[in-house]
C-alpha positions as CSV (number, residue, x, y, z in Angstrom):
1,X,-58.7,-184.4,-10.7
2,X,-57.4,-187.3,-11.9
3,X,-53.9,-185.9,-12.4
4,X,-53.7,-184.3,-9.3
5,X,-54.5,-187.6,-7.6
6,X,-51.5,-189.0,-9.2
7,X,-48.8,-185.5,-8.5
8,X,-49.8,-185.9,-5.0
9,X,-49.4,-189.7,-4.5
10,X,-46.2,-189.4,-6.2
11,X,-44.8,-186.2,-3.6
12,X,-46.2,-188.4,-0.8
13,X,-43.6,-191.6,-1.6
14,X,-40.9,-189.0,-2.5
15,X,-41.6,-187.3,1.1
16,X,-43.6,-189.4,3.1
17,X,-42.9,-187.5,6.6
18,X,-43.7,-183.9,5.0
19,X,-47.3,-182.8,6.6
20,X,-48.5,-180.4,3.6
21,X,-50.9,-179.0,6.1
22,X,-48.3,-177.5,7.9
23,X,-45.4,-177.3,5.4
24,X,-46.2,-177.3,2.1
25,X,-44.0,-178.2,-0.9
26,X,-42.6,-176.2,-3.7
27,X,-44.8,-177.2,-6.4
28,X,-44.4,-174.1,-9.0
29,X,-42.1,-170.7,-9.2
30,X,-44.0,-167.8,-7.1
31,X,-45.9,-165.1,-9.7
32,X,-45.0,-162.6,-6.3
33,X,-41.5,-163.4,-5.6
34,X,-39.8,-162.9,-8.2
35,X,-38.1,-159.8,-10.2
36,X,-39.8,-157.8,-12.7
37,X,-37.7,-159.2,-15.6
38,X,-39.0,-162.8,-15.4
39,X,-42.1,-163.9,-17.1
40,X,-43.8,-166.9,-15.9
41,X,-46.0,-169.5,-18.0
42,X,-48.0,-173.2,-17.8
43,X,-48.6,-173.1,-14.1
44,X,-45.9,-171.1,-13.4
45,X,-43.2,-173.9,-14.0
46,X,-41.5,-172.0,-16.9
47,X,-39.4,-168.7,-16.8
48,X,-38.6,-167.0,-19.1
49,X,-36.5,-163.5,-19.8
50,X,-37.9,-160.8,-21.1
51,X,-35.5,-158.0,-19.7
52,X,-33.0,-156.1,-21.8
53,X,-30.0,-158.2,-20.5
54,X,-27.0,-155.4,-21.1
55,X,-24.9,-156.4,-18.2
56,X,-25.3,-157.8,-14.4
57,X,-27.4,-155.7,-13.0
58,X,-30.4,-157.1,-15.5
59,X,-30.1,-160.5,-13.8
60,X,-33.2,-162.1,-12.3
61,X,-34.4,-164.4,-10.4
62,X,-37.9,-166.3,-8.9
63,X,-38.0,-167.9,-5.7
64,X,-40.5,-171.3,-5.3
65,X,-43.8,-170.2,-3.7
66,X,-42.7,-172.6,-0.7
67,X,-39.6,-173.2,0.9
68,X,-37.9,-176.6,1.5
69,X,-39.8,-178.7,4.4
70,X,-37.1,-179.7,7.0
71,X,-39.2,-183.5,6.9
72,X,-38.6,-183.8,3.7
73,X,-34.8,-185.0,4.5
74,X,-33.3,-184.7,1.3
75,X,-35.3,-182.4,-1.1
76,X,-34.5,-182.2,-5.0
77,X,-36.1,-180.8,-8.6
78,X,-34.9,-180.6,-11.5
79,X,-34.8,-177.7,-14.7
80,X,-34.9,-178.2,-18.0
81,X,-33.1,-176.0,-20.4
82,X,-35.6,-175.3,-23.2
83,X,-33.6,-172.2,-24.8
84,X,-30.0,-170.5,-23.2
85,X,-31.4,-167.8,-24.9
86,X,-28.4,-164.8,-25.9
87,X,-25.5,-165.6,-23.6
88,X,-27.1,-169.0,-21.4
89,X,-26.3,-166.8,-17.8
90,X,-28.2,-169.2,-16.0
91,X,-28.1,-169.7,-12.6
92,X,-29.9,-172.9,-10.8
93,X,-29.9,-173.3,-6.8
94,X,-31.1,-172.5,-3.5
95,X,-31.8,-169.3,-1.7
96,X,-33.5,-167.7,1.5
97,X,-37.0,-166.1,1.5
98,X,-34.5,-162.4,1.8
99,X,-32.5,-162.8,-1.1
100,X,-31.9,-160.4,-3.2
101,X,-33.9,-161.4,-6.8
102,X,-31.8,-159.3,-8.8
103,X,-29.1,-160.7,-8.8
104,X,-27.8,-164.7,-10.3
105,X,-28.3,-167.4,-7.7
106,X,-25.2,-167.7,-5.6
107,X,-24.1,-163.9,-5.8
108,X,-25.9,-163.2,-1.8
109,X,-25.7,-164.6,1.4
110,X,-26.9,-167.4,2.0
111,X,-27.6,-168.5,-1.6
112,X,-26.1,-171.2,-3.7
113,X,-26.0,-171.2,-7.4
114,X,-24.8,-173.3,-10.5
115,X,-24.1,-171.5,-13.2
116,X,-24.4,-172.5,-17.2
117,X,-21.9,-170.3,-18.8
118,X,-19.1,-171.4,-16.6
119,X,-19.8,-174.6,-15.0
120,X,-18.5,-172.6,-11.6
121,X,-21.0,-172.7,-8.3
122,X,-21.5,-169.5,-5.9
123,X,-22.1,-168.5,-2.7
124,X,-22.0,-164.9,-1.3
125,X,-19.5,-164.4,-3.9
126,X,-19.5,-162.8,-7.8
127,X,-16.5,-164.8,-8.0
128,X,-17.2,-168.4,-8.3
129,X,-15.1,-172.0,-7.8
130,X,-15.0,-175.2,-10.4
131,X,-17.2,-177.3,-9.8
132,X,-18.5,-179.2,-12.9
133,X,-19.3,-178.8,-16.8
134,X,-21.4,-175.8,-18.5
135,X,-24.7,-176.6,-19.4
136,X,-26.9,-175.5,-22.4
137,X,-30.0,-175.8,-24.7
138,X,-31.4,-179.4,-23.8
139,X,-29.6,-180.1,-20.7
140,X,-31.8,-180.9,-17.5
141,X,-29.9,-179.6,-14.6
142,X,-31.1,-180.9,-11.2
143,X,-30.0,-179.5,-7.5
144,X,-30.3,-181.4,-4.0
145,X,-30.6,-180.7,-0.9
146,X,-29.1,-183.0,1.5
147,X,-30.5,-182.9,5.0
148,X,-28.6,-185.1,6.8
149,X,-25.1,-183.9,6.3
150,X,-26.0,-180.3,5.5
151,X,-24.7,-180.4,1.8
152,X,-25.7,-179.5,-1.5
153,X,-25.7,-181.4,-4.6
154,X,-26.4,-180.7,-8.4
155,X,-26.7,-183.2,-11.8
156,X,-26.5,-182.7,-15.1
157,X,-28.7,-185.2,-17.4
158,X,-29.4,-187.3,-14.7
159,X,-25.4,-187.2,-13.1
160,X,-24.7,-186.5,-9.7
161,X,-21.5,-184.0,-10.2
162,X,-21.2,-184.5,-6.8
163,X,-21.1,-182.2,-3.5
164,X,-20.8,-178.5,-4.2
165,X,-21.4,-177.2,-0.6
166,X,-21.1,-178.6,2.8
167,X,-22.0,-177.1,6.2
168,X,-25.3,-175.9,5.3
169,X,-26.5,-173.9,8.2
170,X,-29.6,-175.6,10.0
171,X,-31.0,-172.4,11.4
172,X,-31.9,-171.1,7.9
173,X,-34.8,-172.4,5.6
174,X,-34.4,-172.6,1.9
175,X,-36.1,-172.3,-1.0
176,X,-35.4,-173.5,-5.2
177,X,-34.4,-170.7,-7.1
178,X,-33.7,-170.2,-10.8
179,X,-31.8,-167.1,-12.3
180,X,-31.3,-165.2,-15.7
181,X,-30.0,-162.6,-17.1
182,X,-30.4,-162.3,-21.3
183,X,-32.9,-162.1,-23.7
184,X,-34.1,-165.5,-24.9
185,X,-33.5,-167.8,-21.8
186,X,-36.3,-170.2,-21.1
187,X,-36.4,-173.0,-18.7
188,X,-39.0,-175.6,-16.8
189,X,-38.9,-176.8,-13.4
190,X,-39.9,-180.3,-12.2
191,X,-40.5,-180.6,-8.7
192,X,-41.5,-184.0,-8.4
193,X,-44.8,-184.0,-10.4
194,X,-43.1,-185.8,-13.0
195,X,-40.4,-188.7,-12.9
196,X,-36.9,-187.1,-12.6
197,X,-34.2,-188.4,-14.9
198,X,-32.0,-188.7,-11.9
199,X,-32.3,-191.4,-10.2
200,X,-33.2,-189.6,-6.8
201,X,-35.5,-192.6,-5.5
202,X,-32.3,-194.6,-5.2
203,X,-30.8,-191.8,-3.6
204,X,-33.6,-191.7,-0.5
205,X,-33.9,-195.1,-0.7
206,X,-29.7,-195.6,0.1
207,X,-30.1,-193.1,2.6
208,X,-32.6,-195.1,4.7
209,X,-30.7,-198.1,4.5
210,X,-27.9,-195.9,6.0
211,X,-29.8,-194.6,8.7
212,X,-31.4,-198.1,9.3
213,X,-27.4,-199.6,9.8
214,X,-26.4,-196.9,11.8
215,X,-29.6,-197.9,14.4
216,X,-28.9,-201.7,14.0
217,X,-25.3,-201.0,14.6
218,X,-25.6,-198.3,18.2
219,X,-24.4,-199.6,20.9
220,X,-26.6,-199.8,24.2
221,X,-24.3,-198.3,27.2
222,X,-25.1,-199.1,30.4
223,X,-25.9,-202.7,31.8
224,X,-27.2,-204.6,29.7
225,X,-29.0,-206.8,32.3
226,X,-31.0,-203.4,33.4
227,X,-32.0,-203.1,29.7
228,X,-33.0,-207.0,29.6
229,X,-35.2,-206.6,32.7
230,X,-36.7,-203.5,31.2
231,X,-37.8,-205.5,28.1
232,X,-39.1,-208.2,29.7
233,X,-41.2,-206.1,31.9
234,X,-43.0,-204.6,28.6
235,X,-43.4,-207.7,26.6
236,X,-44.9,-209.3,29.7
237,X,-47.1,-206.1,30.1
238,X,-48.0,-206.4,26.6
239,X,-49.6,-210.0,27.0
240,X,-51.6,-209.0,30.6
241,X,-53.2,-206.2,28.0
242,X,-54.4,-207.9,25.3
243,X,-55.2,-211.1,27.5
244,X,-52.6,-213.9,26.3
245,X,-53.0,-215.8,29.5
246,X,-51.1,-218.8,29.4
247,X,-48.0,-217.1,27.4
248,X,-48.1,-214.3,30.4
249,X,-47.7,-216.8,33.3
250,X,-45.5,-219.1,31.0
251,X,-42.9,-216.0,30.3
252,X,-43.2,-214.5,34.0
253,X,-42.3,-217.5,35.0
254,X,-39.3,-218.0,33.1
255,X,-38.1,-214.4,33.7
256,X,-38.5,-214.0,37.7
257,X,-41.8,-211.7,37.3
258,X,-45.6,-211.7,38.8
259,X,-48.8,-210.9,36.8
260,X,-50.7,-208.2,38.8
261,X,-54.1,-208.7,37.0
262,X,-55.8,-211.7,38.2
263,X,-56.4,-214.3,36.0
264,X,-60.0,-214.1,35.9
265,X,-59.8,-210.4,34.9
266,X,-57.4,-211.2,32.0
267,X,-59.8,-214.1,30.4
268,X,-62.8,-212.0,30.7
269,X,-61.2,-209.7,28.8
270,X,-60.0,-211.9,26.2
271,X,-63.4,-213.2,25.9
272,X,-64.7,-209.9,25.5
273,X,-62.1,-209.5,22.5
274,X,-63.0,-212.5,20.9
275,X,-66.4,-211.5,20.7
276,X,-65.7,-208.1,18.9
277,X,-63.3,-209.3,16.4
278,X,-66.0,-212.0,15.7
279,X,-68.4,-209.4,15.1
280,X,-71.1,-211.0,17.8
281,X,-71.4,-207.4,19.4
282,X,-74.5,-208.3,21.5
283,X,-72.6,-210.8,23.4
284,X,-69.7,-208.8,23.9
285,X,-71.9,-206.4,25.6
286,X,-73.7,-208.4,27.7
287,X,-70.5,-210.0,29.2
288,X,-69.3,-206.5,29.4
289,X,-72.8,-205.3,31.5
290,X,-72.8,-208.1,33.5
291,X,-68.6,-208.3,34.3
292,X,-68.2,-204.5,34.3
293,X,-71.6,-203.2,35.6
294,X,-72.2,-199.7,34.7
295,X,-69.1,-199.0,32.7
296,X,-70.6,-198.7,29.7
297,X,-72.6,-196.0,30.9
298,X,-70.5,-194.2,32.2
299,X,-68.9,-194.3,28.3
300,X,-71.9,-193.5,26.2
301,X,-69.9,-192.5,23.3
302,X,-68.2,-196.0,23.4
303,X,-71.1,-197.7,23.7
304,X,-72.8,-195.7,20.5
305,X,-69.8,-197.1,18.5
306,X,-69.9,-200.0,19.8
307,X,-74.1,-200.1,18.8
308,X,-73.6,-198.6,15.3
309,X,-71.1,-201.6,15.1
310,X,-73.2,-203.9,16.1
311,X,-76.0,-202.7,13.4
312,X,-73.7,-203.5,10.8
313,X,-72.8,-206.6,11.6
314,X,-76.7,-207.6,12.4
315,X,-77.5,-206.3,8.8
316,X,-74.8,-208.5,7.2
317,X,-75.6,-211.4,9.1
318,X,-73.0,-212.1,11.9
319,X,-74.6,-210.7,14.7
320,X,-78.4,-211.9,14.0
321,X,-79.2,-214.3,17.2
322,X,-81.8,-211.7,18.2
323,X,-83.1,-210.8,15.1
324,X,-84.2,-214.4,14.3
325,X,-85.5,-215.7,17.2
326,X,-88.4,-217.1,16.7
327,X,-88.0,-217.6,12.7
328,X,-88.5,-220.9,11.5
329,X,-87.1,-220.9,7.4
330,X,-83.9,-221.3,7.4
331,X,-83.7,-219.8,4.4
332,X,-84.7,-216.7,5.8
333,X,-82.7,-216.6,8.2
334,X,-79.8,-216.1,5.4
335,X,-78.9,-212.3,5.1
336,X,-78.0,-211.9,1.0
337,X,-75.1,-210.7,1.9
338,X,-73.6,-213.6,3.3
339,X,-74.8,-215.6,0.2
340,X,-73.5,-213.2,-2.7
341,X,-70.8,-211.0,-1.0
342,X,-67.1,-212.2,-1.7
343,X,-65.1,-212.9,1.7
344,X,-64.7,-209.1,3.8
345,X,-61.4,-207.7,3.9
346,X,-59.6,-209.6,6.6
347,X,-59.2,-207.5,10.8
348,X,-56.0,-207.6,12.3
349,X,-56.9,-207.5,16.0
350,X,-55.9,-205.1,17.8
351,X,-53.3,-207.0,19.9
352,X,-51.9,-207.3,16.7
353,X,-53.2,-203.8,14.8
354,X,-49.7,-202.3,14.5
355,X,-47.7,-203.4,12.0
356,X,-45.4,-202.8,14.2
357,X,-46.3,-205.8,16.2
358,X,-47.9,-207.9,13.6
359,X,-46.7,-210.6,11.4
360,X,-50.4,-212.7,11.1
361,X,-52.9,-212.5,8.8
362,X,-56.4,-213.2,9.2
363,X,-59.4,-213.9,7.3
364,X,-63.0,-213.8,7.9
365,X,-65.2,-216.0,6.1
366,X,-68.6,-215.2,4.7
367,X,-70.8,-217.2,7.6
368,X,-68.9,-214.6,10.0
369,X,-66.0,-216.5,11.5
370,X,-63.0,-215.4,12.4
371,X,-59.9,-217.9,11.2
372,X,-56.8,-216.1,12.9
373,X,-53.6,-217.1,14.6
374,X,-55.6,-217.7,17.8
375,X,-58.1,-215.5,18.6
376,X,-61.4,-216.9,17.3
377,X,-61.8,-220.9,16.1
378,X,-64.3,-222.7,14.1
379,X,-66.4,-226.0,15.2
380,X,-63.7,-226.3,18.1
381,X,-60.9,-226.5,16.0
382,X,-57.8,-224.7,17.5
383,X,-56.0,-222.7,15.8
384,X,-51.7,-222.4,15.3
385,X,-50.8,-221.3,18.5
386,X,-48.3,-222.0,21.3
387,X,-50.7,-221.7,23.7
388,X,-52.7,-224.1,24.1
389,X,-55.3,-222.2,26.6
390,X,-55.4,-219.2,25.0
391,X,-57.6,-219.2,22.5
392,X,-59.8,-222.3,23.3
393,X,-62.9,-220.4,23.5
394,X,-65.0,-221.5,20.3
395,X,-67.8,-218.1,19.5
396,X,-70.8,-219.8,18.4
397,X,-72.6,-218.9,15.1
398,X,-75.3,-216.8,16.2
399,X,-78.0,-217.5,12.9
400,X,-77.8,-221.0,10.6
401,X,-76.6,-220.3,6.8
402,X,-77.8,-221.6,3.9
403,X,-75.2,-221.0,0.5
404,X,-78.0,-223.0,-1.9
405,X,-78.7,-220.8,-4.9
406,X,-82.6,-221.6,-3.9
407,X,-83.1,-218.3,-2.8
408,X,-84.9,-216.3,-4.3
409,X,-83.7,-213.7,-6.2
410,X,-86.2,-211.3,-5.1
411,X,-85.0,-211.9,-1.4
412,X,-81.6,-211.7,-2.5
413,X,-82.2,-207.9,-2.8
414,X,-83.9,-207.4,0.5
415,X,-82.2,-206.5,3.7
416,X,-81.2,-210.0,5.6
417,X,-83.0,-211.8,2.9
418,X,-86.3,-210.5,3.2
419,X,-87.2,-211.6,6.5
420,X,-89.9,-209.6,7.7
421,X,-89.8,-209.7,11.7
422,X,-85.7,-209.4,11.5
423,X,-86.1,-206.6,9.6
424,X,-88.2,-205.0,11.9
425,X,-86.1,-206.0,14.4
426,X,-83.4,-204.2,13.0
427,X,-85.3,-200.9,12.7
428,X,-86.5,-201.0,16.4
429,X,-82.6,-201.5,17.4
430,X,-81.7,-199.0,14.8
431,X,-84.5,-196.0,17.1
432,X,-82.7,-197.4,19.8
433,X,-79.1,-196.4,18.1
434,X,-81.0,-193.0,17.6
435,X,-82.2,-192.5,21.1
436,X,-78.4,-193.1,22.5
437,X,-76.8,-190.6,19.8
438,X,-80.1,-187.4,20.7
439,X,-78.8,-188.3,24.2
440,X,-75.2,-187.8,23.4
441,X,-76.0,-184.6,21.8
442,X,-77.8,-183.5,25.0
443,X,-75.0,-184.6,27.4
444,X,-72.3,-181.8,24.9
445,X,-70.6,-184.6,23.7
446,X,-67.4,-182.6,21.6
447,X,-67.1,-184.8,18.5
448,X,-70.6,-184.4,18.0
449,X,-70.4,-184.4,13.9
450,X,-68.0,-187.4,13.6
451,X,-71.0,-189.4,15.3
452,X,-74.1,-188.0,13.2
453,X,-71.7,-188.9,10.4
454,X,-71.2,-192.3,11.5
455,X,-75.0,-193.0,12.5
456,X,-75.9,-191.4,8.7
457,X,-73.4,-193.9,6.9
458,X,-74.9,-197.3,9.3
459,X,-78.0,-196.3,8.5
460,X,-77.8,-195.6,4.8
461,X,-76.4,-199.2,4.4
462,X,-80.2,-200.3,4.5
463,X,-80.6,-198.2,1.3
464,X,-78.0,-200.1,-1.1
465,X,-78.9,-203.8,-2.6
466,X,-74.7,-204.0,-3.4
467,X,-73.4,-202.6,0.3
468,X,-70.2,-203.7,-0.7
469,X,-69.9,-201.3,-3.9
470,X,-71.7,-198.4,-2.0
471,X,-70.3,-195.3,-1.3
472,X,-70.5,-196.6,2.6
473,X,-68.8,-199.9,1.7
474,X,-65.9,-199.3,4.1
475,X,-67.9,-200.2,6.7
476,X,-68.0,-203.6,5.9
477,X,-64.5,-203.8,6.5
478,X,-64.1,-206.0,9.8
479,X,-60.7,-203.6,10.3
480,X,-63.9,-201.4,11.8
481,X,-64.0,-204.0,14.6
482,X,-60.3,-203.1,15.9
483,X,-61.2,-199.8,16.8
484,X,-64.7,-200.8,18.9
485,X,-62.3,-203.8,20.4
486,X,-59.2,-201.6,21.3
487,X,-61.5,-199.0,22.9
488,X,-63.3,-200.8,24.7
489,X,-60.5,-203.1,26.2
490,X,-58.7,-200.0,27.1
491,X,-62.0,-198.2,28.8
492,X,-62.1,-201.8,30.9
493,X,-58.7,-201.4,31.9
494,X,-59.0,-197.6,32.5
495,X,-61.6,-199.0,35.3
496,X,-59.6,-201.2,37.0
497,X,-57.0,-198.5,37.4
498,X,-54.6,-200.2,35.2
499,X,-52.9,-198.4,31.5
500,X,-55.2,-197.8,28.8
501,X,-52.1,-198.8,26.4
502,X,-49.4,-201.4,27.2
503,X,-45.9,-200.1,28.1
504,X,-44.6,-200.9,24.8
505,X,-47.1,-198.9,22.7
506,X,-46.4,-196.4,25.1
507,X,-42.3,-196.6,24.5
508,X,-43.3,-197.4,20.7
509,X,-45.3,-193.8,20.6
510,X,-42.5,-192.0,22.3
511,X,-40.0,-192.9,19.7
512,X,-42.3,-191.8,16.9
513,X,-43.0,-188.5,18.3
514,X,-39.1,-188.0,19.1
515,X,-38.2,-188.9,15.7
516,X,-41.2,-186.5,14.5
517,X,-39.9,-183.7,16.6
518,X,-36.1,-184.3,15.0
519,X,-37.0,-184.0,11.9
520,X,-38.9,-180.9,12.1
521,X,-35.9,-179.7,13.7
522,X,-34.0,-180.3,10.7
523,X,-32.1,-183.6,11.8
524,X,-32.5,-185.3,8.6
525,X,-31.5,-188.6,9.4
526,X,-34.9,-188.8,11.5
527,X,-36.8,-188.5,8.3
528,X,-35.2,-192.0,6.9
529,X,-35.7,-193.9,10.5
530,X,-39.2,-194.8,11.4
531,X,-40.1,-197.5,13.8
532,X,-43.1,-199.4,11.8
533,X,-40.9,-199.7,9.3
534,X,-37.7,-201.1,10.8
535,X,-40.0,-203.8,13.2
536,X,-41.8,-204.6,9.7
537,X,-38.6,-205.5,7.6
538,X,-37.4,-207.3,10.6
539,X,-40.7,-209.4,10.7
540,X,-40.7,-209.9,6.6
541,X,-36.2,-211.7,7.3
């Protein structure tokens, strides 16, 4: 399992836009597709001959079991010569799902072959052109397809011999193929499983440099103030939706624009914000019941997410107001897992989710604060941020903290410490969780398994004394607080009639699926050009 772990990680960073769901990769010669002659062997990567081999018309060939995916932008494996056998007619290339397997690779239509004996390549021709040197027992022969400018390539221990073909048709699909024709011929493919002795990584990673210049470098037509006036509108859009405040009235002011939302509006919902990514759920939703009255029921799967949320963060010990009311040990009122766990895997809100948009990081400390580049502050103490308004608004701790090793260590091993009434505090919120999803399941809701399997995992965080090396540790991660805090800030925009998504996620998501759409339609260059990646590298100059 282990190994295929490691083949599959591997064919994901040689081809990280190929959806094997949809288009698998060649991973092994096909035991179906191929002439009687050949004999296949360990996993069906080795051929060997085993016809009588007296003249041409005893050549054979295998296909892959998959042909080439059009994502995968340029596409390469490799064959090792173990024997050339008799007379080393070996033939190594590409060919069509229709091509005629009893023949040498190169000798149909439509099929392109390197050939050992001669060093001469083929295509719809016996007759063949110089091209490069023979190869032999020992050699690894490799053979590239090149996407973006339709050619084909082939290497000889680890030697690009440069271009054989050019104008490969886009309308056909091809597939690796591997030819021979006299007793004793044996030969191994590598598709990728295993490090190639070319150097193909530095080929894909050129390539996307290229297509990266070649972005950088277009040239806008049109005028240019039209462009400018369009950008401005989006990146002031993006700061109404995700509540910067000050920086949207500071930058409509500076670029002739209005903020439609009013202002009120837009600080509501960056409180609301704050108090998700702080994990304090419970006052989240009660500024969201009492600002947006019945929204929330009117989105009961939202607000079960929101609720199995909220359990989590009760249970470790940043959402506990409730749960300790009343309580009068301080002590108690420390959940074990804020006095043993290491610091939680730091959020990046979701005004910031995309890396796309992102260059900050952010922490969260074990007494459940938030230390960010503005969003949520400690004791009063503002964070690095131009704005000074912004992100004044201090979230209180909701339950004291005590880090003394006093505890005991019996407690330590309890739920919230041990504390009896917050425990069964927990359990009566937990029914309530419960009573929300058996509603849900009445109302039809459609995803209705992705929710029992989310109220199963909350719950069974109750049964581990080490949460954080459970199976169900991910939901520790406070990254599980962007998702409650993006969908709940687009369901309060969806209600005021206003875009669940800011323009520029919008634009940013139309570009994706565009470039998606080119590559499956066999534009290669769209493979190397992705828009999270050229708005990181810009963000790491």
């Amino acid at each position: 399992m282990e190994a295929t772990k490691r083949v599959g990680d591997r064919l994901t960073i040689l081809y990280p836009k190929v959806d094997e769901t949809d288009t698998p990769l060649p991973r092994g010669w096909s035991p179906k597709d191929k002439f009687a002659y050949l004999g296949l062997t360990h996993n069906n990567l080795r051929v060997h001959y085993k016809g009588s081999g007296k003249n041409h018309k005893d050549a054979a060939s295998v296909r892959a079991v998959h042909t080439i995916p059009s994502t995968c932008g340029i596409y390469y494996f490799e064959v090792h010569i173990i024997s050339k056998g008799r007379d080393g007619y070996i033939g190594i290339g590409l060919c069509t799902s229709n091509s005629n397997l009893n023949k040498l690779p190169g000798w149909e239509k439509h099929s392109y072959g390197y050939h050992a004996d001669d060093g001469c390549i083929f295509n719809a021709s016996g007759s063949g052109d110089n091209y490069g040197p023979t190869f032999t027992t020992g050699d690894v022969v490799g053979c590239g397809y090149n996407m973006v400018d339709r050619t084909i390539f082939f290497t000889k221990n680890g030697v690009n011999l440069g271009t054989a073909f050019t104008r490969i048709s886009s309308n056909i699909r091809l597939c690796p193929t591997i030819g021979l024709q006299t007793p004793g011929e044996l030969v191994e493919a590598n598709f990728g499983t295993k490090p190639f002795l070319f150097d193909f990584d530095g080929m894909l990673k050129e390539q996307q440099w290229q297509s990266r210049q070649a972005v950088e470098k277009f040239v806008v037509s049109g005028n240019q103030g039209v462009w400018q006036t369009s950008l401005h509108k989006m990146v002031l859009d993006y700061m109404v939706h995700y509540g910067y405040c000050n920086s949207a009235q500071v930058f409509a002011g500076t670029t002739d624009q209005q903020v439609d939302e009013e202002v009120a509006s837009i600080r509501n919902r960056q409180r609301i914000q704050q108090l998700v990514l702080a994990g304090q759920i419970s006052e989240a939703l009660r500024l969201v019941h009492s600002s947006y009255p019945g929204l929330l029921e009117e989105h009961k799967e939202l607000l079960f997410r929101l609720k199995c949320r909220q359990f989590v963060e009760m249970l470790v010990g940043n959402d506990t107001k409730e749960l300790y009311e009343q309580t009068t040990s301080p002590l108690q009122q420390t959940s074990p897992l804020q006095q043993t766990s290491p610091t939680l895997q730091s959020p990046t809100p979701p005004l910031l989710q995309s890396p796309r948009l992102s260059g900050s990081s952010h922490s969260v400390a074990s007494n459940g604060t938030v230390a960010s580049n503005g969003l949520v502050h400690t004791n009063g103490v503002q964070s690095d941020d131009s704005e000074d308004d912004d992100n004044t608004m201090d979230v209180e701790q909701s339950s004291p903290h005590d880090n003394s090793s006093s505890s005991s260590e019996v407690a330590s091993n309890l739920p919230l410490g041990g504390n009896k009434l917050a425990i069964e505090r927990l359990l009566v919120f937990g029914r309530e969780v419960q009573k929300l999803f058996n509603e849900l399941c009445e109302d039809g809701v459609s995803d209705r398994e992705e929710l029992k399997a989310m109220l199963q995992d909350t719950f069974s965080l109750l049964g581990y004394t080490q949460p954080q090396s459970s199976p169900v540790s991910h939901l520790l991660d406070t990254r599980g607080r962007e998702v409650v805090c993006t969908a709940l800030n687009s369901a309060i925009l969806a209600s005021k009639n206003l875009q669940r998504q800011s323009s520029i996620e919008y634009a940013l998501g139309h570009c994706d699926k565009l470039l998606s759409l080119a590559g499956q339609q066999r534009i290669g260059a769209a493979v190397f050009t992705g828009v999270d990646d050229i708005l990181t590298e810009h963000q790491q100059l």
